[in-house]
Steps between C-alpha positions, in 0.01 A plus 500: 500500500622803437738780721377866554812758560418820619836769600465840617816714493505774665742754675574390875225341676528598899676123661199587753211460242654266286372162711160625510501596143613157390220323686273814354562406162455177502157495729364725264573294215354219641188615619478651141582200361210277729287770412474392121507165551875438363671223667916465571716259746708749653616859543798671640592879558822666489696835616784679440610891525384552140232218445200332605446176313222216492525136354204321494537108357201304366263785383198379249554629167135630461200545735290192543205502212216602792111358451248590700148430590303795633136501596275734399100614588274269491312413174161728473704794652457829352681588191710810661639210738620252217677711248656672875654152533588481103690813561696408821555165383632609187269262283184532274151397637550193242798364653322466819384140598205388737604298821242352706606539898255386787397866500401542155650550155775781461704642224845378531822683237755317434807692512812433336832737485807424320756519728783719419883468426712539775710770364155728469440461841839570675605785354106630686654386796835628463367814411238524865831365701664803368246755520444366837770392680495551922840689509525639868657834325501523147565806213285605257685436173448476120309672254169363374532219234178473315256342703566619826398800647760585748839453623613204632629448939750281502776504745768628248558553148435201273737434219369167330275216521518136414207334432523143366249185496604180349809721365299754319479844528081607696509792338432811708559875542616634852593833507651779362886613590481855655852522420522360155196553350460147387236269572588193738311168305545106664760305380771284543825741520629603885858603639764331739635711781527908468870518517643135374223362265574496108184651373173405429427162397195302413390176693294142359355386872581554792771270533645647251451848697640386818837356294523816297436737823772342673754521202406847533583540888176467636355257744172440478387361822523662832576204664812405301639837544399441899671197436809630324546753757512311790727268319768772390455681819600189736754435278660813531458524873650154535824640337550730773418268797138653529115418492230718370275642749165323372232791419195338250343818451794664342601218288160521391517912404865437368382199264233768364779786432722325294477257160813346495599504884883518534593499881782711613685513858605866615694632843389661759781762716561353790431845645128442470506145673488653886119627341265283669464179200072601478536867374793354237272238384168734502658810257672185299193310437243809470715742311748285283350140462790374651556143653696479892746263552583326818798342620344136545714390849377816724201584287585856528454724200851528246632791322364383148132547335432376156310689219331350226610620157283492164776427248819352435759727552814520266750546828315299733277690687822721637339846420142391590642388809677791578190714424294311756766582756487830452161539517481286841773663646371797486137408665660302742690813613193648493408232763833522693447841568179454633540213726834705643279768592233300680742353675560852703133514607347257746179306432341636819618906416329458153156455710386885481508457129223241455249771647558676199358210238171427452407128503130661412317752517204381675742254746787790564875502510752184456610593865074496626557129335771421727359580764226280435677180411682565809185493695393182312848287565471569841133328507632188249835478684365235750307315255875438293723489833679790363729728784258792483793713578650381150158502351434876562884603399443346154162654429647784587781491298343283221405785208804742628673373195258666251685834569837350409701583207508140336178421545362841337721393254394174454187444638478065458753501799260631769539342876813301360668832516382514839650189590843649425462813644342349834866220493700846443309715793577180727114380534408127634528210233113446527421904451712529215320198348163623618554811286622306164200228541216697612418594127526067435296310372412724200394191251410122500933483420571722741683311880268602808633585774590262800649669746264672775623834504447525108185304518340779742638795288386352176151425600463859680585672214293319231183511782536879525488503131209274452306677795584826385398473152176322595431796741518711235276321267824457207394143477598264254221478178500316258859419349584838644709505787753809491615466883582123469277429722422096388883474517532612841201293621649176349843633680322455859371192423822352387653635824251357709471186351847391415613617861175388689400736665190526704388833469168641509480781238164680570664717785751594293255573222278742709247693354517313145552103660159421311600645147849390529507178677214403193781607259739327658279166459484556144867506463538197752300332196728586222806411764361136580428450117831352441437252776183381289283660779224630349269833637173298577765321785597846675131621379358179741785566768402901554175376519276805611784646719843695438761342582841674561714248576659400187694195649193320642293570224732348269563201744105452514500506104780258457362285758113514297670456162649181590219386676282584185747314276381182672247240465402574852505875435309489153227289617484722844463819215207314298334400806478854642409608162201266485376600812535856430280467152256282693436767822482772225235317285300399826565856717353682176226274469369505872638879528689440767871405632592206662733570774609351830602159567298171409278341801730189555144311612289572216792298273365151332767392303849379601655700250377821612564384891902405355539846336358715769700290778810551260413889450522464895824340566656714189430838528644565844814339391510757135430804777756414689783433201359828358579720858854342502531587144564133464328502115659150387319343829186664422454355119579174636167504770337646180562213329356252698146641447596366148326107554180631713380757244531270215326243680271792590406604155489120385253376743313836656163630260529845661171622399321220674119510520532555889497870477683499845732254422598704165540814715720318698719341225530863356587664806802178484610630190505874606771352803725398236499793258533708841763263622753528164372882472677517844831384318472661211189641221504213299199661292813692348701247385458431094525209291 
């Protein structure tokens, strides 16, 4: 079957948008594609600086011949109503056939469309995944080709198109060149890389492409040039007796800056070294692309980066080398400077500045927030066994750094700053730590904090910010949240969990415990999602109530979800469920509840004498597992009502003639959905 090749080549695409372009192109292709009814085995998307490309393997040569059956009005209807149908249907009255149905004879057209050639149809689509593409930024560009009427958004200048199926050009006009006046038509001529290709050349397929682009110094997949630089890079840093510090994110920017990655290793003075390693790293990676190295026996950070270079250079790399030196030596004096100067000011003397920022408007200075956090460690110290003592010096001392030259400079290295400053000004191992991690964790990736000092410091200062925003109605909407205020929730849990801690949040919370400790129960559900613990489970385990004790309420779900998982527990769920329909049948029906527990000496079956004496011995022993938060203990009694209710629901009519007797046997049920409803609301859980 045949191959569909489309190109785009363009100038630079941003290494930022050029994933999400990729996967752009080719989801819009193939919802085009399903929406015709054209058929293919596979498609894969590709991007480079100067290209976006699509191969898509297996495509149907033409559109499936369609025929179709529609019915029409009935036969007798009025004549308005039958040549309406002719017209819609695209056939004469005629054409139209009788078709006796069970509801009378209708009209029925049969339709039948030619389906088209390939070709016809994707240059339609190529021409809406143009016209249309979701760049996040985007220029207008070209003048108007016939056809369209207006300029085109795309994210830079085009310069050619390849369109190709089964090695044939679709034909198709793009866009005029603003800058050379000529028109930019589909076909099967691109260009290698900007600096070392050979000139335009034409391509067959795409294997042919892929051979041809590299020839011309240009890897096509992002992946192999991942691949290639990793490869070159550990090479090189082998040679001089070092690793590479690993950093995935900026292999994957490099990999989208470059076509034909060449790695290079540069020096760095030994005068910069004494500069603590994270503000090196942070102006290398952020401002030049660059790579650390480490020396692999200490771990500690070496006087070499590399750079990633787009071409073959005649000497070597020498002057590109030298270039990138230059340009990092002079913003890591830059950073020198800076650091030397903080080092003259204590942490605790910089105070008095932070009255003078504004952490909001409505929630007052950086130094009002200090105060509060410090207010706030002091009430979770206890709960974390932190020294309050070293608690309340590192939330006081925990945003000083924000004043400091480096980290004005370079903002990324916030608290870690603080760290240094706080080793330099001679503060406590655990305060100087408090002050790095109290910003931690900041993602799913990101290492919580352990120790209890941190642990108090961290969770003051993302409560302040949760509570403060709430108070001030700057809530989270939608897929809005400007203050990071999902983040930070998901940071307390993490902190309470992984360390955990019992500690009841609603007097922390204050004023907004009900609004926030509800948002905090949604995120608990998108936290426990990876543990295959689904909402309805916290939904049954919240019950009616708040709780704000993240710990237990997680023990108490864990504990339910296993129990739920088992035969015991599943048949336990379907039992409550049945008597649950069956009181809400019967309570509408008589209009009125049944409530209170069953008279033991009205019972006439065994069954129902087995289940109540087993709802008897049961219950007591689920209360008390449930007050010593012993949730494990308490499925397990729950389980053993298991063999009684089936037996129950087996042998027992519960709507017996005897309308006291039927009273009785509903008021039995009502015990057991009020029994489970004491462990959890098992009218929430799904499925």
């Amino acid at each position: 079957m045949p191959e569909l090749l489309i190109e785009i080549r363009s100038e630079e695409i941003p290494a930022r948008m050029q994933p999400r372009a990729a996967d752009d192109l080719k989801r819009l292709f193939e919802t085009g594609l399903k929406a015709v009814g054209l058929k293919y085995q596979a498609a894969r998307a590709f991007a480079t600086p100067r290209r976006l490309a699509l191969v898509i393997d297996g495509l149907d040569a033409a559109q499936a011949d369609l025929k179709e059956e529609r019915r029409g009005p009935r036969v007798g209807a009025p004549d308005a109503a039958i040549a309406g149908f002719c017209t819609s249907a695209g056939v004469t009255r005629e054409a139209l056939s009788v078709q006796e149905t069970p509801k009378g004879a209708f009209y029925i057209a049969t339709i039948e469309r030619k389906g088209r050639p390939t070709t016809e149809v994707v240059a339609e689509i190529l021409a809406d995944v143009l016209w249309n593409f979701p760049w996040p930024k985007s220029m207008r560009w070209g003048a108007e080709p016939s056809g369209f009427s207006s300029k085109m958004n795309w994210v830079r200048p085009i310069h050619s198109v390849i369109a190709l199926f089964g090695g044939q050009v679709v034909p198709f006009q793009i866009a005029r060149n603003d800058d050379t006046g000529h028109d930019i038509t589909a076909g099967r001529s691109t260009a290698g890389h900007r600096f070392m290709g050979k000139g335009t050349f034409e391509v067959a397929d795409f294997a042919d492409y892929k051979e041809k682009l590299r020839e011309h110094y240009v890897v096509l997949d992002a992946e192999e040039r991942k691949a290639i630089i990793a490869k070159d890079s550990a090479i090189l840093a082998e040679q001089a007796g070092l690793d590479v510090a690993p950093d995935p994110d900026l292999l994957d920017e490099v990999a989208g800056l470059v076509e034909w990655p060449v790695p290079l290793m540069g020096r760095i003075d030994d005068a910069f070294m004494a500069v603590p390693a994270e503000v090196l790293t942070s102006t290398m990676r952020a401002n030049q692309k660059y790579f650390a190295l480490r020396d692999p026996q200490t771990g500690k950070m070496a006087a070499r980066f590399l750079t990633v270079a787009n071409l073959l250079a005649k000497d070597g790399g020498v002057a590109i080398t030298a270039g990138n030196e230059r340009v990092l030596r002079a913003r890591l004096s830059d950073a020198k400077f800076f650091w030397d100067q903080d080092l003259k000011v204590k942490l605790a003397d910089r105070l008095p500045a932070l009255d003078s920022i504004v952490f909001h408007a409505k929630l007052g200075t950086v130094g009002q927030k200090v105060a509060r956090v410090r207010a706030l460690a002091a009430k979770i110290a206890d709960a974390t066994g932190a020294d309050p003592v070293a608690t309340d010096r590192a939330a006081l001392l925990a945003k000083a750094d924000l004043v400091s030259g480096v980290v004005g400079e370079f903002p990324e290295v916030q608290g870690i700053m603080g760290r240094y400053y706080a080793q330099a000004d001679g503060e406590t191992p655990d305060v100087a730590d408090a002050i790095a991690d109290h910003w931690k964790p900041q993602g799913p990736s990101d290492l919580c904090p352990a120790e209890p000092v941190s642990v108090a410091v961290a969770l003051a200062d993302k409560i302040d910010t949760l509570t403060g925003f709430f108070a001030i109605d700057e809530k989270p909407t939608g897929s809005k949240d400007p203050f990071a205020l999902r983040r930070a929730a998901l940071g307390v849990i993490r902190l309470v969990l992984e360390n955990g801690l019992r500690l009841p949040l609603r007097p922390l919370f204050g004023a907004v415990a009900d609004d926030l400790l509800a948002f905090f129960h949604d995120r608990l559900k998108v936290s426990l999602k990876e543990e295959g613990i689904a909402h309805d489970l916290i939904n049954a385990v919240l019950g009616t109530g708040a709780e704000d004790d993240l710990t237990r309420l997680v023990a108490k779900v864990r504990a339910l979800k296993t129990f739920l998982e088992t035969e015991d527990g599943a048949n336990v769920l379907a039992a409550y469920r049945r008597a649950s329909n069956i009181l809400r049948i019967e309570e509408k029906k008589d209009g009125k509840a049944y409530e209170g527990p069953a008279d033991r000496t009205l019972f006439a079956a065994d069954e129902e004498r087995n289940l109540a004496q087993r709802l008897d011995e049961v219950m007591p022993l689920a209360r008390a597992a449930l007050r010593q938060e012993g949730f494990a203990e308490c499925m397990l009694a729950l389980a053993r009502l298991r063999k009684p209710v089936d037996a129950f629901f087996d042998k027992v009519t519960v709507n017996a003639d005897d309308a006291a007797l039927r009273a009785n046997r509903l008021k039995l049920l009502a015990e057991i959905r009020g029994a489970l409803n004491e462990i959890a609301d098992f009218s929430r859980i799904e499925g």
